[in-house]
N, C-alpha and C positions, 0 to 999 in steps of 0.2 A: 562346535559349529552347528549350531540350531536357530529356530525362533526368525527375527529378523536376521537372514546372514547378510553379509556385505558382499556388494555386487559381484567383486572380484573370487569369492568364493565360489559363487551359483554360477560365474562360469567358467572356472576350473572342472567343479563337478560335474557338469555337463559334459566338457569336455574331455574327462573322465571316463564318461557312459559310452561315449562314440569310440574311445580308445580300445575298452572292453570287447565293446561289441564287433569291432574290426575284425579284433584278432580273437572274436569267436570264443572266449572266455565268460565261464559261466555262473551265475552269484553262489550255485552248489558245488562249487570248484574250491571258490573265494572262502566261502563259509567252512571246507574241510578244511583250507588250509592255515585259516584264522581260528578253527575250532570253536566256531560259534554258530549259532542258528542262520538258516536260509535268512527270515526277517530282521534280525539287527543286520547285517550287510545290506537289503532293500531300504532300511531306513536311511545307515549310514550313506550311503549312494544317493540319496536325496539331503542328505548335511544335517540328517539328528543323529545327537548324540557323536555324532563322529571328531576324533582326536587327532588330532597331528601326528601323532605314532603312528594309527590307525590306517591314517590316508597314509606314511609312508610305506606300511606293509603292505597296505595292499596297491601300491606303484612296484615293490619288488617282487611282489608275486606276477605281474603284470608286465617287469620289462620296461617298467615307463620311465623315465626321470624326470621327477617332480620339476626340477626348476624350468625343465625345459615346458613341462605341461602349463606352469604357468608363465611363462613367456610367449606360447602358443595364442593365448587366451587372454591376453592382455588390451584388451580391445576400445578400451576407455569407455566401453557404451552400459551403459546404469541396466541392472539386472532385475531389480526390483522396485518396485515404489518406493519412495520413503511414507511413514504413516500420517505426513501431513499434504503428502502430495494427492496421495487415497484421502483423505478426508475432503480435498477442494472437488477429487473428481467427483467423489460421490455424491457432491448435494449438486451438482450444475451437469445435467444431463448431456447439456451442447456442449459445452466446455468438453467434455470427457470424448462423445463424439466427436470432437474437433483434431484434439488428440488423435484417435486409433485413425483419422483418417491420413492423418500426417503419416503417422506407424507407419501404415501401408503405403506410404508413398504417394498420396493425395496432395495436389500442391493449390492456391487459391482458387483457378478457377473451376475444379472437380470437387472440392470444396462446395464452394459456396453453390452450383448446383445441386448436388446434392442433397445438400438440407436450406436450401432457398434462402442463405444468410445475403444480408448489403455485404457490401465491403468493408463498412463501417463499421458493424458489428464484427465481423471477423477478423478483420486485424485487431479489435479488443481482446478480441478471446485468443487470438498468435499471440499479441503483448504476455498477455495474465499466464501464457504457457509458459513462454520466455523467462518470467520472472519465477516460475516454480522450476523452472529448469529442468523442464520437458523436452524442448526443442532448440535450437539453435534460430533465429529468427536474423539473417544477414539481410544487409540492404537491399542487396542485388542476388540473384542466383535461388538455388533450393534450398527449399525448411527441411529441416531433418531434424526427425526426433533424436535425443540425446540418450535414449535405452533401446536395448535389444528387441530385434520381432517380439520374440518369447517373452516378456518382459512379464515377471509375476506378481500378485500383487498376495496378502494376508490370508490363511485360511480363518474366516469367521469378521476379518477386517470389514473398514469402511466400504470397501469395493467388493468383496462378497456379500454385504446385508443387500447394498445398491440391486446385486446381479438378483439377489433374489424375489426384489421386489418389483424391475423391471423388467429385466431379461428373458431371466427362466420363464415369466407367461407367455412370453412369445415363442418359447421353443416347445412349450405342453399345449400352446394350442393350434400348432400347426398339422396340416390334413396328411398323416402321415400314407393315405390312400392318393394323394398329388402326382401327378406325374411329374413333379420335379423335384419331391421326397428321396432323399439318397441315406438308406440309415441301415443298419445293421443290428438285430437283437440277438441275445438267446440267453438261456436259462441253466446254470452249469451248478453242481454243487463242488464246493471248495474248500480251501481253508484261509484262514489268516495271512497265509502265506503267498496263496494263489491268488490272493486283491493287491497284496503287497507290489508281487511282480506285475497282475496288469497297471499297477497305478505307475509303478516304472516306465510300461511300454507307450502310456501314454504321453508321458514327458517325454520321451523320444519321438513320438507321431507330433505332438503341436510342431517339435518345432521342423520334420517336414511340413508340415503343411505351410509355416511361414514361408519356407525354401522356396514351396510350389508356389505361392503367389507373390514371390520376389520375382520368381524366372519369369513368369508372364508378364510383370511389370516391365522387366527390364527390357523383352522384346514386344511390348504394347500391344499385347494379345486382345482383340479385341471382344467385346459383349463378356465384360468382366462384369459381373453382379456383385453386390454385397450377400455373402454365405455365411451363415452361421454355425460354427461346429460344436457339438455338446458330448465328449466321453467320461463316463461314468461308470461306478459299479459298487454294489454297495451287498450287503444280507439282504434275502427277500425271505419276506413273510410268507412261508407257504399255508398259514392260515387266512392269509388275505384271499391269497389263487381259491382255497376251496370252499371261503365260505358262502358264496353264493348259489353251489350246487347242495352244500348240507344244506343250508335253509330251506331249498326250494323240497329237498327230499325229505325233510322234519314237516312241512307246510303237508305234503303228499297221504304224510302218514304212514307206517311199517308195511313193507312188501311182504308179499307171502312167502319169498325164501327165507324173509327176518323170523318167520314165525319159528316157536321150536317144533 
């Protein structure tokens, strides 16, 4: 279970992480009892490398019965891209916005506000969804897309080159001094291990955040904005942080306690 998984995978696994995390069970719990390292369990919990053995040991470590987890999780709603669906959104910008606006629960005419499309052109681009088999497009009633809030797309795919040639500028050049700036930083030293688990605890945050803006949808919460969310975390350079104080102190020239 890696690479592209099938939908029905990615949300067993999910459904998996919630199960875990209920009953308070912990991946250095998992990892003694499997006798392997904290990070192959962080992977496997995200579906690399993980085996069908695997996942049954660690449902009986857990209490869980697998069939029932995937019965639980059976939801018919598509979890992932497929790689040609990411190639159509990637090159048609609106098309893609048209999309996450349905995701969210956007229906023609918050839509077509939104990004100021006719009619005409937006029921094109609902057709062109319809037929990649995005959304659901009935005569009468609401569009609904056919995959999950959370719905993921390739690490390094169609849909990450996209994000980083259009997205990510928009989120490095925003005035994080705004007063409508909501972010959180800091600077921790760790190991392999400890990116592993925050990239864990972020796949469990997206998909509250989906929650949270399903619940506002469903009770029409109003002066809803479009919000951008970006979690991240990666090795920092701490020759980056202090080159700019060596320089400026090499520029200075040797202090008199340098001297011998």
């Amino acid at each position: 279970m890696s690479g592209g998984m099938r939908p029905a995978t990615v949300t067993i696994l999910a459904s998996l992480r919630r199960q875990l995390k209920g009953q308070g069970i912990r991946v250095s719990q998992l990892a003694d009892a499997l006798s392997v390292a904290e990070p192959t369990v962080w992977r496997w919990l995200r579906g690399e490398g993980l085996t069908l053995d695997r996942l049954d040991e660690i449902c009986v470590i857990a209490g869980i019965d697998l069939r029932n987890l995937v019965e639980k999780t059976d939801d018919g709603l598509q979890q992932s891209f497929t790689l040609s669906q990411e190639r159509v959104l990637a090159t048609d910008r609106r098309l893609a916005l048209v999309f996450f606006s349905v995701l969210n629960g956007a229906q023609r005419d918050g839509i077509a506000q939104s990004f100021g499309l006719s009619p005409e052109l937006l029921d094109t681009h609902l057709k062109r969804l319809d037929r990649l088999g995005l959304v659901d497009l009935p005569s009468r009633g609401r569009i609904r897309a056919k995959t999950s809030r959370a719905v993921r797309w390739r690490r390094g795919g169609p849909l990450a080159v996209a994000f980083e040639k259009t997205v990510k500028p928009l989120f490095m050049s925003m005035d994080f001094g705004a007063a409508d700036a909501r972010y959180v930083s800091d600077m921790v030293a760790m190991t392999e291990t400890g990116r592993e688990r925050i990239l864990a605890l972020f796949d469990a945050l997206r998909e509250d955040v989906h929650l949270i803006a399903e619940q506002e949808a469903v009770v029409q919460q109003d002066a809803r904005d479009w919000s951008g969310v970006l979690m991240m975390v990666r090795p920092l350079d701490i020759g980056e942080v202090t080159q700019e104080w060596n320089a400026s102190a090499n520029r200075r020239g040797p202090r008199l306690s340098d001297s011998p």
